[in-house]
NURO-571674 format. One record per residue (C-alpha): residue number from 1; chain; x, y, z. Coordinates in nm, 3 decimals. Layout:
<torses>
TORSE  num  cadena        x        y        z
TORSE  NUM       A        X        Y        Z
...
</torses>
This chain:
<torses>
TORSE  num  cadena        x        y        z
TORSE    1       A    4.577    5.864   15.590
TORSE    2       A    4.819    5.815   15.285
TORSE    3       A    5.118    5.589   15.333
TORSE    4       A    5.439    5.752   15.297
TORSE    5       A    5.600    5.670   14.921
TORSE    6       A    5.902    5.479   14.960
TORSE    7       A    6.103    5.756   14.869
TORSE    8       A    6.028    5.907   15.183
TORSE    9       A    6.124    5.580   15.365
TORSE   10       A    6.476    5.628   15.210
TORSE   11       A    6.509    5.943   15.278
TORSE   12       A    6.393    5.894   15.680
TORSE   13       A    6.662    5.605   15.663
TORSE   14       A    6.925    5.814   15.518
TORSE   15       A    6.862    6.090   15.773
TORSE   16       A    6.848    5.889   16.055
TORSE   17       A    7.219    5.651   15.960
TORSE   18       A    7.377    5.984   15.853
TORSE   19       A    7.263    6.243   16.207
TORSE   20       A    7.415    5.946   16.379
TORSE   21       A    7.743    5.930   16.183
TORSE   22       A    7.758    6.299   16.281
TORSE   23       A    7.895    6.225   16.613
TORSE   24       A    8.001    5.838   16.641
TORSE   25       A    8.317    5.838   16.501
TORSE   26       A    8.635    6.015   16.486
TORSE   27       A    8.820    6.203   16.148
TORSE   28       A    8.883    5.987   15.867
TORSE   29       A    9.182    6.090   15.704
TORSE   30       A    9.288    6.229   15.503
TORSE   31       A    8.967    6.478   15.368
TORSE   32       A    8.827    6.564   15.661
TORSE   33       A    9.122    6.686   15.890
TORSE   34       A    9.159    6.924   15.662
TORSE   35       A    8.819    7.064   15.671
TORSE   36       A    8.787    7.014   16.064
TORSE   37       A    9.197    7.198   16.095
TORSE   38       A    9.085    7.489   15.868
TORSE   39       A    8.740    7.530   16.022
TORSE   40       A    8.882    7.545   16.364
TORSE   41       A    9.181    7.830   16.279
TORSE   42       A    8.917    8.043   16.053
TORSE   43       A    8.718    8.048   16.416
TORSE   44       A    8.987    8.095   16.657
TORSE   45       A    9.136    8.364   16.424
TORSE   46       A    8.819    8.546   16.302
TORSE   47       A    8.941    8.529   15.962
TORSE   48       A    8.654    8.390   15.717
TORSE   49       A    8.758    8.492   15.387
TORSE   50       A    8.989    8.259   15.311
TORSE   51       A    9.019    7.906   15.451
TORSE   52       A    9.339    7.888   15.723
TORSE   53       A    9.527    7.645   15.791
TORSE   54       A    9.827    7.616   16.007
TORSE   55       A    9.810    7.983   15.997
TORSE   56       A    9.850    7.980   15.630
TORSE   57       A    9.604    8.053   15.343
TORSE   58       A    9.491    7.706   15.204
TORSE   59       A    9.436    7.652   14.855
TORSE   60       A    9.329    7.340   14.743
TORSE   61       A    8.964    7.363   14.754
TORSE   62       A    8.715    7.697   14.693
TORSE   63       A    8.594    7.852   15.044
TORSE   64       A    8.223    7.711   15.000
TORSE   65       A    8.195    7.383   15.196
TORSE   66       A    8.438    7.572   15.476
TORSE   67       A    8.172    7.822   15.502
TORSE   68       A    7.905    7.564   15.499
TORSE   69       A    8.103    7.405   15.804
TORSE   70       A    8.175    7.781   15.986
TORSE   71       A    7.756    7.823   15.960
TORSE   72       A    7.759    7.444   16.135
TORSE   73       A    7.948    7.533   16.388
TORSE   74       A    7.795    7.887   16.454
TORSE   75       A    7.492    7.643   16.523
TORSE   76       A    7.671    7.461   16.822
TORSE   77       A    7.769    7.184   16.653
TORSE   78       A    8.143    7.051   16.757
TORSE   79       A    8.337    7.129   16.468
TORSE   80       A    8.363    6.739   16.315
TORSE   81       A    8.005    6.699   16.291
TORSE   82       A    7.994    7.060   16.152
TORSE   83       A    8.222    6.953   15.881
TORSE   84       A    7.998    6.659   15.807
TORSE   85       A    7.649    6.841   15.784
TORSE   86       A    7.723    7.005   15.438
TORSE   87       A    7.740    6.647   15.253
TORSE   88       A    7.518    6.460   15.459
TORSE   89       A    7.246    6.735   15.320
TORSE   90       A    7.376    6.731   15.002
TORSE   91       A    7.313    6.343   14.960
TORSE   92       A    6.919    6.398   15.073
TORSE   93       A    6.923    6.657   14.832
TORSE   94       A    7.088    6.448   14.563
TORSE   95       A    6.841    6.165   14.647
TORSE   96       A    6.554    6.376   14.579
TORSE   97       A    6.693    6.522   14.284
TORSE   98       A    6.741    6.124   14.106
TORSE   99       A    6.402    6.111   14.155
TORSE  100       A    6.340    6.425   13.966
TORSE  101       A    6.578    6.329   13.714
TORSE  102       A    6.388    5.965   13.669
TORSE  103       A    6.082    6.174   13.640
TORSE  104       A    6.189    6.311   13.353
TORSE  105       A    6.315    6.083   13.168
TORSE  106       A    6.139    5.763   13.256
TORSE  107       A    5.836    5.867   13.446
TORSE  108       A    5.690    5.484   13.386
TORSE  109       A    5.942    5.366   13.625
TORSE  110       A    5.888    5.280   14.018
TORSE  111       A    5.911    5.609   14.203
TORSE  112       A    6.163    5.430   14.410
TORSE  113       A    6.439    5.263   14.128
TORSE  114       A    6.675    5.509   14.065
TORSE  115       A    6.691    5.702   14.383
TORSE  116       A    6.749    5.330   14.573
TORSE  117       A    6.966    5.164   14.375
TORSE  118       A    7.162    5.509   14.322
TORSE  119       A    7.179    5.614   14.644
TORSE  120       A    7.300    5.252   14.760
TORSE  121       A    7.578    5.252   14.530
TORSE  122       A    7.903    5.174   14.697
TORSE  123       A    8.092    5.493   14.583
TORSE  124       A    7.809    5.711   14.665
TORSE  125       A    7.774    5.611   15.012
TORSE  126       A    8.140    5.627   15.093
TORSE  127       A    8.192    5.980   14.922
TORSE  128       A    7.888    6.123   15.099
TORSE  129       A    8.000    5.993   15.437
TORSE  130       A    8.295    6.197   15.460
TORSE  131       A    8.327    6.602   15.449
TORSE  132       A    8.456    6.689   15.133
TORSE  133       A    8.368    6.952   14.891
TORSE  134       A    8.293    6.702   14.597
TORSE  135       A    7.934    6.564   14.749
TORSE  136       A    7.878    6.954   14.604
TORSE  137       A    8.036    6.888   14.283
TORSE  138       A    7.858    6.586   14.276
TORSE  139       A    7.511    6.765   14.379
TORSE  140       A    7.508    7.090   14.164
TORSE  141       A    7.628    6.873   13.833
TORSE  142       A    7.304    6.628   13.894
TORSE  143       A    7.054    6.926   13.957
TORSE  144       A    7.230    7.111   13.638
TORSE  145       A    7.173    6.810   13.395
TORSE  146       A    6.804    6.784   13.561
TORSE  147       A    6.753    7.139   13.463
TORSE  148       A    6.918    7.108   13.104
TORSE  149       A    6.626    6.772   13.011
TORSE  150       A    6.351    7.058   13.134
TORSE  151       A    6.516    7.301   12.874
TORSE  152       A    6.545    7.042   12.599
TORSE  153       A    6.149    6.918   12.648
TORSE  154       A    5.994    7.230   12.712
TORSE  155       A    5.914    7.379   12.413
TORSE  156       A    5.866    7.671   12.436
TORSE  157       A    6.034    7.772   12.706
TORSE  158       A    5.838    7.921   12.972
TORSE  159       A    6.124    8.171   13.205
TORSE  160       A    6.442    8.159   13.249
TORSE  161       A    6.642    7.784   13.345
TORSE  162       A    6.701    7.911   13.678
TORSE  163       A    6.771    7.498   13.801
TORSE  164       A    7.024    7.463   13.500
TORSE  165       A    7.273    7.746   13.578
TORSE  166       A    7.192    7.758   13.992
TORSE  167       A    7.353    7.353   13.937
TORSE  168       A    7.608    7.478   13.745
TORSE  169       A    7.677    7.774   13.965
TORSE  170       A    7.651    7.551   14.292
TORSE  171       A    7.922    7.269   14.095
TORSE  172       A    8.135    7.580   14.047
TORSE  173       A    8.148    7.735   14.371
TORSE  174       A    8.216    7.417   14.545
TORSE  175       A    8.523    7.301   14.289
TORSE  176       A    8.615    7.587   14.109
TORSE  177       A    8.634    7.557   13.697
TORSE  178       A    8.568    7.191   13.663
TORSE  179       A    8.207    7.295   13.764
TORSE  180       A    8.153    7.413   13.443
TORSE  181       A    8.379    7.196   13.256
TORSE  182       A    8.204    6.850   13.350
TORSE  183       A    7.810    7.000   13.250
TORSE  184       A    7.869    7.250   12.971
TORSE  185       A    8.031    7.094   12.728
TORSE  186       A    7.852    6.769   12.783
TORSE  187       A    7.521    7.003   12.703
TORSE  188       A    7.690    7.150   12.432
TORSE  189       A    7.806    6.781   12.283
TORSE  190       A    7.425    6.683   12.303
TORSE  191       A    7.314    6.965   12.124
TORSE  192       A    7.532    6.929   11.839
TORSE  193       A    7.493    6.564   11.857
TORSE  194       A    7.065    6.614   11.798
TORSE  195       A    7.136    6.911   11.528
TORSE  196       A    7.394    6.663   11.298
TORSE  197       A    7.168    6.387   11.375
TORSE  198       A    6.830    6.487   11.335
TORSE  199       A    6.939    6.561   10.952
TORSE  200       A    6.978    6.211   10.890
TORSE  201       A    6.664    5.958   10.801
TORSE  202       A    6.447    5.795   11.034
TORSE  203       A    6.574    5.978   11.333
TORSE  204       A    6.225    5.899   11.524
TORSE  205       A    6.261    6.253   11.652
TORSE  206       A    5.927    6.504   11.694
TORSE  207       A    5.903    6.780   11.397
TORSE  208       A    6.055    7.017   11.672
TORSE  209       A    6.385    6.855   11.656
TORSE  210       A    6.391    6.821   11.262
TORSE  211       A    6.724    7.019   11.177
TORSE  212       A    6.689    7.312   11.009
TORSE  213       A    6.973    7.614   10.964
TORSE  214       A    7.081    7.824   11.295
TORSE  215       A    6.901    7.532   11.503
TORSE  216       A    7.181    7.446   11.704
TORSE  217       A    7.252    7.808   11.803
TORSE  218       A    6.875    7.830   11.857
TORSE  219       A    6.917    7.578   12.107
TORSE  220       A    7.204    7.702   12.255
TORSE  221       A    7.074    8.075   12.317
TORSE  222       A    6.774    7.846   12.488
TORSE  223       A    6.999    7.799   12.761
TORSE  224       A    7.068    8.203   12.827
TORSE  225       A    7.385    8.183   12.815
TORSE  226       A    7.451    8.565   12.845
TORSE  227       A    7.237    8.549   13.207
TORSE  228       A    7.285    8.201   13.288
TORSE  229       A    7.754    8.246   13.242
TORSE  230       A    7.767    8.516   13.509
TORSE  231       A    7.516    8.391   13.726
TORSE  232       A    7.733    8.047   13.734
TORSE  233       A    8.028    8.256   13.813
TORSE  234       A    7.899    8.450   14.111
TORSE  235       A    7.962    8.213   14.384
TORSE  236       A    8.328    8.179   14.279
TORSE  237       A    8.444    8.503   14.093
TORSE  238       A    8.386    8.821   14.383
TORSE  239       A    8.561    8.544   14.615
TORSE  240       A    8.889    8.528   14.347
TORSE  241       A    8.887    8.959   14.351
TORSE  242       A    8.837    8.964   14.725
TORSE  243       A    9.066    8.710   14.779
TORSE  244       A    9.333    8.930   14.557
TORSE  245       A    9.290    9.193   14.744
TORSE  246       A    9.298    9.047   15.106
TORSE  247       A    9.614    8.791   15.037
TORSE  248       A    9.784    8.838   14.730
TORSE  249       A    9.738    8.746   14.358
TORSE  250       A    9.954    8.495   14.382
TORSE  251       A    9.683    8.317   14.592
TORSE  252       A    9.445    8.333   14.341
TORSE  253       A    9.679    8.231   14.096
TORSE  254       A    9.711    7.925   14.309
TORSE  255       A    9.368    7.861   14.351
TORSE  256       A    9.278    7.900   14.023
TORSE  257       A    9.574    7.841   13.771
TORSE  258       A    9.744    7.572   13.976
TORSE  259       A    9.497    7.391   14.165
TORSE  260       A    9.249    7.347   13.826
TORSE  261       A    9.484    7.373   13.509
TORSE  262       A    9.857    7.307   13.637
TORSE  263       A    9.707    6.994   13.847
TORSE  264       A    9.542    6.852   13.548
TORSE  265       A    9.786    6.862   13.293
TORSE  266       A   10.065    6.741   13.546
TORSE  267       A    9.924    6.570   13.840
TORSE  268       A   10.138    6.619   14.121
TORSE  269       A    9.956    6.441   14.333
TORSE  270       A    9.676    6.142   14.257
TORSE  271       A    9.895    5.991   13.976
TORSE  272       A    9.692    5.710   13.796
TORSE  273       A    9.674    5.528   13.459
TORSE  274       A    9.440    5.618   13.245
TORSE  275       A    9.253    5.316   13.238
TORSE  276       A    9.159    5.374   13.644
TORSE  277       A    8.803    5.429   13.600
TORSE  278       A    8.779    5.086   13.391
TORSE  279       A    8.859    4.928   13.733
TORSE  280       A    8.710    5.157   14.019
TORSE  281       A    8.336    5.166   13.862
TORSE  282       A    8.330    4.758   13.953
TORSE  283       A    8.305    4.812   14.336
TORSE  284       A    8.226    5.155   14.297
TORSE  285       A    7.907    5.115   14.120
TORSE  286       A    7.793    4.792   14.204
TORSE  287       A    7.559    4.621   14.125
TORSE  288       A    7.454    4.838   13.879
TORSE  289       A    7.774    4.824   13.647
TORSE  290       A    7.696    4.441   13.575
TORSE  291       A    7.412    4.612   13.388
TORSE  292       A    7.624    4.879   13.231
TORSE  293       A    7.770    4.764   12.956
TORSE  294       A    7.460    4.650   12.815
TORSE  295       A    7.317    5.002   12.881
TORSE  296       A    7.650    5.171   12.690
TORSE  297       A    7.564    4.921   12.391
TORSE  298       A    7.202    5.017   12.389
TORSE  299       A    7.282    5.410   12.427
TORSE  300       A    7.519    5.344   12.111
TORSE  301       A    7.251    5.171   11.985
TORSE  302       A    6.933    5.416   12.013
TORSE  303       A    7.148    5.789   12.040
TORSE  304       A    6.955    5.862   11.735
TORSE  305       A    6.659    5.735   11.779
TORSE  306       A    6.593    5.870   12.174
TORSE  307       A    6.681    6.211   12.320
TORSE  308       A    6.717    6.064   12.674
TORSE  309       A    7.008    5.758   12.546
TORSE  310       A    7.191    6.056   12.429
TORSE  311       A    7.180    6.254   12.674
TORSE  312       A    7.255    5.972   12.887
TORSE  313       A    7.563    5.859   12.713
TORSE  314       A    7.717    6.204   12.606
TORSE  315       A    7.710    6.304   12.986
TORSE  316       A    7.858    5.914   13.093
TORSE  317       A    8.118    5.950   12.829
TORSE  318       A    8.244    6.364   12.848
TORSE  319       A    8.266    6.302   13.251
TORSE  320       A    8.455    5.998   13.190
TORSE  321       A    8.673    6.092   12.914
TORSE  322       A    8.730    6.446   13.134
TORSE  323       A    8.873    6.262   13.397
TORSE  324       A    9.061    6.033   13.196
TORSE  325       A    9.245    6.303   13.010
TORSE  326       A    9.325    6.428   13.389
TORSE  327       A    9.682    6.356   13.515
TORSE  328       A    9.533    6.322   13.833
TORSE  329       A    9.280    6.115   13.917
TORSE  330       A    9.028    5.969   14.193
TORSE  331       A    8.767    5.715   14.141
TORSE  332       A    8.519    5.983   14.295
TORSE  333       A    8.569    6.209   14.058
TORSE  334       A    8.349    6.054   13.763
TORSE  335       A    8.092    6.024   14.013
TORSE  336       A    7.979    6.324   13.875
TORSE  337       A    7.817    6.084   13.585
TORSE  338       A    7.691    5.852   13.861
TORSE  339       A    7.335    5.902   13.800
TORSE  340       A    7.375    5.858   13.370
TORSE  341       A    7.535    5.558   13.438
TORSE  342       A    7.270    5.433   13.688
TORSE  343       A    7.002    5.548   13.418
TORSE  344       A    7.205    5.378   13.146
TORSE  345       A    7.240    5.027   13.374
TORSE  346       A    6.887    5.080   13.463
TORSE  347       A    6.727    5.159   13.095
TORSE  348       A    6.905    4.823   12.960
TORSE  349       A    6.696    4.616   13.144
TORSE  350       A    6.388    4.714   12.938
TORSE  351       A    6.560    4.549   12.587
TORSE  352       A    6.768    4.307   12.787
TORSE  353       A    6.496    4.164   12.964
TORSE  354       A    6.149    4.185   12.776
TORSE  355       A    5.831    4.068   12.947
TORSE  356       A    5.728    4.304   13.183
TORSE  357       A    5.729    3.985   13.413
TORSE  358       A    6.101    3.950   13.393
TORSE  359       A    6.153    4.326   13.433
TORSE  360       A    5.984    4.339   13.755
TORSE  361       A    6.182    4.052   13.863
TORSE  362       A    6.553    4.217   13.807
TORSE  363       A    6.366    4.566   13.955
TORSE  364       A    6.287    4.423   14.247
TORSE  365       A    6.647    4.164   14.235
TORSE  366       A    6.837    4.513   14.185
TORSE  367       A    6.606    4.693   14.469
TORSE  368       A    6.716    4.388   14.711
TORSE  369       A    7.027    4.421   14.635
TORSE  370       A    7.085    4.784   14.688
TORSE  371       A    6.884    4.716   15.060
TORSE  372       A    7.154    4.506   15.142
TORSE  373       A    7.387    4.728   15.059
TORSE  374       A    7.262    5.022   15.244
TORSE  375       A    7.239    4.736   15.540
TORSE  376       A    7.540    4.694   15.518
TORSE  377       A    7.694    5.034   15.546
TORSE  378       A    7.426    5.116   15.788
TORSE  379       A    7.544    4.827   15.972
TORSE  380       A    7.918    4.902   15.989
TORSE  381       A    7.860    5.336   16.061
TORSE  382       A    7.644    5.261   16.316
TORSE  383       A    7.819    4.993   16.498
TORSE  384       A    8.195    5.169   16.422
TORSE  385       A    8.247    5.190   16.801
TORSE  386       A    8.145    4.819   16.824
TORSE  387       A    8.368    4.755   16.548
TORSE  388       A    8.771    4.799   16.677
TORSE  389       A    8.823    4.471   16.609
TORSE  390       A    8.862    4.565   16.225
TORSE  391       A    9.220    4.671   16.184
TORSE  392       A    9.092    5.007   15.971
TORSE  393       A    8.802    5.075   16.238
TORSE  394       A    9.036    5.051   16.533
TORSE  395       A    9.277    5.275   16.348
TORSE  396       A    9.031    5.570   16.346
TORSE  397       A    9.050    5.582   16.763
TORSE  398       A    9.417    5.524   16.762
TORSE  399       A    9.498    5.785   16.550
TORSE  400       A    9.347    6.119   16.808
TORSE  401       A    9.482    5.830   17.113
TORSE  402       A    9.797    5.824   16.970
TORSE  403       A    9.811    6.219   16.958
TORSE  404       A    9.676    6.277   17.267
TORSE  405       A    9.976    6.077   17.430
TORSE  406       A   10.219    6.348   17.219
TORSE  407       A   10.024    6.559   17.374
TORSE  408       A   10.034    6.428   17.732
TORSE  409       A   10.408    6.444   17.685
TORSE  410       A   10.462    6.735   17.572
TORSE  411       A   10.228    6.917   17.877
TORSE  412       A   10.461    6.697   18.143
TORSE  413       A   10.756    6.818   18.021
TORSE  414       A   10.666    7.164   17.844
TORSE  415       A   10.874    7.232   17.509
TORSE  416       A   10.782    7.390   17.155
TORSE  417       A   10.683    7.147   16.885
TORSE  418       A   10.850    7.158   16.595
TORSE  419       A   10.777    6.935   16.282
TORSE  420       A   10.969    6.829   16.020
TORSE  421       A   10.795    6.909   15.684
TORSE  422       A   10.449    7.013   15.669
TORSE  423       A   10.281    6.881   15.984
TORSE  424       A    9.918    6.669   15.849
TORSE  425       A    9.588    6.811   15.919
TORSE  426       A    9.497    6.569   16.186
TORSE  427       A    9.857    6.656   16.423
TORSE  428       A    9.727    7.034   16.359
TORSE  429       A    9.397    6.961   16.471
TORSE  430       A    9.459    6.710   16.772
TORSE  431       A    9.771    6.870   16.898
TORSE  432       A    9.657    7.260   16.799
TORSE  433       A    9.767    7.485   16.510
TORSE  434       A    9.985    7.669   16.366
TORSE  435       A   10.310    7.479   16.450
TORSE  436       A   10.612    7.578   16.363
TORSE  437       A   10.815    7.337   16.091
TORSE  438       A   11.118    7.357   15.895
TORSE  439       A   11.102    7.276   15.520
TORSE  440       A   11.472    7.084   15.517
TORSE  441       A   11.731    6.869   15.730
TORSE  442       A   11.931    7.206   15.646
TORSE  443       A   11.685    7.454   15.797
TORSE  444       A   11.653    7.224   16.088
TORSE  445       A   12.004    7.205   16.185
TORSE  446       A   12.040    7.608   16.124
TORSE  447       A   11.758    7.644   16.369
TORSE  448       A   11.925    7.425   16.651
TORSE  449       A   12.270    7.659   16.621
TORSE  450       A   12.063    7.952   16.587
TORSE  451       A   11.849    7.937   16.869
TORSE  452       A   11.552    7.901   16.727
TORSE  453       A   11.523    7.548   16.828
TORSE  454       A   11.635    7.509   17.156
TORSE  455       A   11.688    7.230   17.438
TORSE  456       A   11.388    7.116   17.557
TORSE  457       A   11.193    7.149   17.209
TORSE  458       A   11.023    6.892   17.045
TORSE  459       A   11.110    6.764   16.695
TORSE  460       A   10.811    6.601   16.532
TORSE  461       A   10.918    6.361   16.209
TORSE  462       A   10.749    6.116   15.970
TORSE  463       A   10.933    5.760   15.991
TORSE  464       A   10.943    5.782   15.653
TORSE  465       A   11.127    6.069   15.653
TORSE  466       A   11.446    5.925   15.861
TORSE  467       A   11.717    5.808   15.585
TORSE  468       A   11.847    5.411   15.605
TORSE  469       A   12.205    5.404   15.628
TORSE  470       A   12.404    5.703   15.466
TORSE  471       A   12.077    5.811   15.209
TORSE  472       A   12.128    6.191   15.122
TORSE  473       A   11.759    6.225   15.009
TORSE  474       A   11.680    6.595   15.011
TORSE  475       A   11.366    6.538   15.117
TORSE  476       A   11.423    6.342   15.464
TORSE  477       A   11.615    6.442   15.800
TORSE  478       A   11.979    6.406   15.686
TORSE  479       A   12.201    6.268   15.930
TORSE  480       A   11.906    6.126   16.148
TORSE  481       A   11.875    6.263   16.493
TORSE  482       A   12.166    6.136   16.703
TORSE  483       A   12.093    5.989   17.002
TORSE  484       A   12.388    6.216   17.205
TORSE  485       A   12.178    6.516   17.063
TORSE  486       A   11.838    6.400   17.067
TORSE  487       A   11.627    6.187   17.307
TORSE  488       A   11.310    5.943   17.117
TORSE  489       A   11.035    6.013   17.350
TORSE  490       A   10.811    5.794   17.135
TORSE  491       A   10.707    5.642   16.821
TORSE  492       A   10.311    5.622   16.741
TORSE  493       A   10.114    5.554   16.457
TORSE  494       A    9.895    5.827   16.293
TORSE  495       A    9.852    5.814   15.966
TORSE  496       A   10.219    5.714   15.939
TORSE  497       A   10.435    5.617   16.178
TORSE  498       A   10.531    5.908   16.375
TORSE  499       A   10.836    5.997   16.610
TORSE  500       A   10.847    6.237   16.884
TORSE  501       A   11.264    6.314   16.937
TORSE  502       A   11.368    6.581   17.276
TORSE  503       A   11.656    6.798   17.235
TORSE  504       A   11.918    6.734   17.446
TORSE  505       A   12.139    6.996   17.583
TORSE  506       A   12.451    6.904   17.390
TORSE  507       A   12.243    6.946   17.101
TORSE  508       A   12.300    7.348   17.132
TORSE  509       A   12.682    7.288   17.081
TORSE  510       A   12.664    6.977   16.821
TORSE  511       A   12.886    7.012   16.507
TORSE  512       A   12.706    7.156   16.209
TORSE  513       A   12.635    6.818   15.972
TORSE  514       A   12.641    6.833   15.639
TORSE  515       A   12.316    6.821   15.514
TORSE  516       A   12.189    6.789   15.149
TORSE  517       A   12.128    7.062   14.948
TORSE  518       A   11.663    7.149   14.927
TORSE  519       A   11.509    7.104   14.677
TORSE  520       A   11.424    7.453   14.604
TORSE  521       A   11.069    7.556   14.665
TORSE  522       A   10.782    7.629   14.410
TORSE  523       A   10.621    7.938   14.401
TORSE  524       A   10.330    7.776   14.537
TORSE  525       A   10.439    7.689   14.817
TORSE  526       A   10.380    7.997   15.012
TORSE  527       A   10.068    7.835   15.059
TORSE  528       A    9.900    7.562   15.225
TORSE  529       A    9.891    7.219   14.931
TORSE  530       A    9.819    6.921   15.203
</torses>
């Protein structure tokens, strides 16, 4: 009987550490509320167009990885491991699909290098681990690239790159634009890259490559384009007309404009320096990026000489230099280039190290490193419950404890919740959604003399929203609650410091305070941003 490869060992080990972490902890804030609050309104609503949360349309991601979570929980799965499922699939996939990639490129190597050490990688395991729609970005941009190296060595090309444009269409659907804008143009780079360089001497490429007039365009209508553009575009583009129709066009506006262009060029959220990914890929990428420079000098080095350096470094650097450009900006988000740079780290040991002695030494140093590493995280997922004596661990349970004593409250002595600003994903999904809020210390006041907010009611507020002294920020609860009006049930800490205030009776006869003038809304905001 044949021994299983070690890639199946991985991926048994993966499978096994991840269907745990289904079920063994609680939401980790602040992705997954989100998914786990929207998930649960689309089902209690019937509503499964667009995601909903707090009874609002929500905009900040496309509707695939909700709809990935609906179909987990229309399989009986409570609705946070439901969330989960989608990337914790995505990361077997993306395993098998490194070792496709390797195949391609370096089919010499150990079946087992690249999909270890990339799978192990700090950055990856994290990201995976938590429901968000980027383990799809992440996914559909790997199986894209692995698609494009078919295209660019199969010559000539047999049907139609169905694994280049489903990629691109899967990165699409799950992000929106960026899809295509972090694996086209890298393609297109490479492309031009071979045509200028193939004219000079010495290139070491095959006759194919030699340039010759049109070639470039040759190679580009290679791709199919023409079929390839709309079938990318068919996971996303009916949902943006639909989506018209149903809610408005403002919504897709939103979705589109906003969340992708707007968001890029001025970063409301996620502000960074542009030299952020110089400092995340340490931990993120580790150990591999003590190998990475050397593999960005030897790209440099060999682009002309070697298709796969190229490729290699054109998709490392276009991802990078993407993201850079970017206003906003996450260290996840150049995992998109993750496995380039693991190939790039990887390749350099070959000129770094020479003797094939030495190379299987730093293999196999690299390969027991990256064990460790997945020890490690296996370790601390598995044994989270054991765990609550890390600060961060414990804070997980506290956070639905915490809520659930707002919420014994609130059933002993039965009163509306009301919260001050947006309420977070995780209130909405502990203490149930919509709620009711009011946008300013203006609106809130208004509602107590109108009515709307009566004795008895709950006022839910962010201690960072209660002003020091005499502040007149727009943004917080100006005057703070006065103790004649209102009563501090508690104070608890979610994911900040939360207080619970009662309204007294005299608070339906209270003086009017002056209040601030709000800031006055975006257009946007009609929607759901958190």
């Amino acid at each position: 009987m044949k021994k299983p490869a070690a890639l199946h060992w991985l991926l048994l080990v993966l499978s096994c550490i991840y269907a745990v972490a289904l079920f063994n902890h609680p939401l980790v804030p602040s992705m997954e509320p989100r998914f786990a609050e929207a998930v649960r309104e689309m089902l209690a609503r019937h509503e499964y167009l667009v995601p909903i949360k707090n009874g609002i349309p929500y905009i900040e991601y496309p509707p695939l990885y909700f709809w990935l979570g609906l179909l987990g929980a229309a399989l009986g799965l409570p609705i946070e491991a439901a969330i989960r499922l989608p990337g914790y699939i995505a990361l077997l996939l993306w395993v098998v699909w490194l070792a496709r990639l390797q195949k391609e490129l370096f089919p010499a190597w150990p079946k087992w290098l690249l999909p270890l050490t990339g799978a192990a990688l700090p950055g990856v395991l994290y990201n995976f681990y938590m429901a968000q729609s980027d383990s799809l970005l992440i996914l559909g941009t790997l199986i894209a690239f692995t698609g494009y190296i078919r295209i660019r060595t199969d010559r000539p090309l047999r049907a139609f790159p169905w694994e280049l444009w489903l990629g691109v269409a899967l990165a699409t659907a799950a992000k929106g634009p960026v899809g295509i804008a972090v694996t086209l143009p890298a393609m297109g780079l490479e492309i031009v890259a071979t045509g200028y360089l193939s004219m000079q001497p010495d290139t070491g490429e095959p006759r194919g490559f030699r340039y010759r007039t049109g070639w470039v365009w040759q190679e580009i209508l290679r791709m199919s384009p023409g079929r390839g553009i709309p079938l990318a575009l068919i996971g996303i583009v009916p949902w943006y007309i639909a989506a018209g129709f149903s809610i408005n066009w403002d919504f897709v506006r939103a979705v589109l404009v906003y969340q992708n262009f707007t968001r890029f060029f001025v970063g409301f959220d996620h502000l960074q320096p542009w030299w952020l990914y110089f400092q995340t890929v340490w931990g993120d990428f580790m150990p591999l990026c003590l190998l990475l420079p050397f593999g960005l000098y030897y790209g440099f080095r060999y682009v002309r000489r070697e298709f796969r350096w190229r490729l290699l470094l054109i998709w490392t650097l276009w991802t990078v230099l993407f993201f850079t450009l970017s206003a906003s900006k996450q260290s996840k988000y150049i995992l998109t280039a993750a496995p380039a740079m693991a190939l790039l780290a990887l390749a350099a040991i070959e000129p770094v190290f020479k003797t094939d002695k030495l190379h299987g030494i730093v293999r196999g140093l690299l390969g027991g490193i990256s064990v460790i590493i997945l020890g490690i995280f296996a370790f601390l997922l598995l044994g989270t419950p054991k765990l609550t004596f890390i600060p961060k661990i414990n804070h997980l349970w506290e956070m639905p404890r915490n809520l659930a004593l707002i919420d014994a409250a609130v059933k002993k002595a039965p009163g509306k919740i009301v919260s001050f600003q947006w309420p977070r994903s995780l209130t909405l999904y502990h203490l149930g959604g919509p709620m009711p809020y009011v946008r300013s210390s203006r609106e809130f006041y208004t509602e107590i003399h109108g009515g709307e907010i009566k004795p008895g009611d709950y006022i839910l507020v962010d201690a960072n929203d209660i002003p020091l002294g005499s502040e007149q920020d727009p943004q917080k609860l100006v005057p703070a609650p006065d103790p004649k009006y209102f009563e501090q049930v508690m104070r608890v800490e979610i994911e900040d410091p939360l207080i619970l205030f009662r309204v007294k009776p005299a608070a339906a006869t209270m003086p009017m305070p002056a209040t601030p003038q709000p800031i006055p809304l975006q257009w946007w905001q009609q929607f759901d941003t958190d």
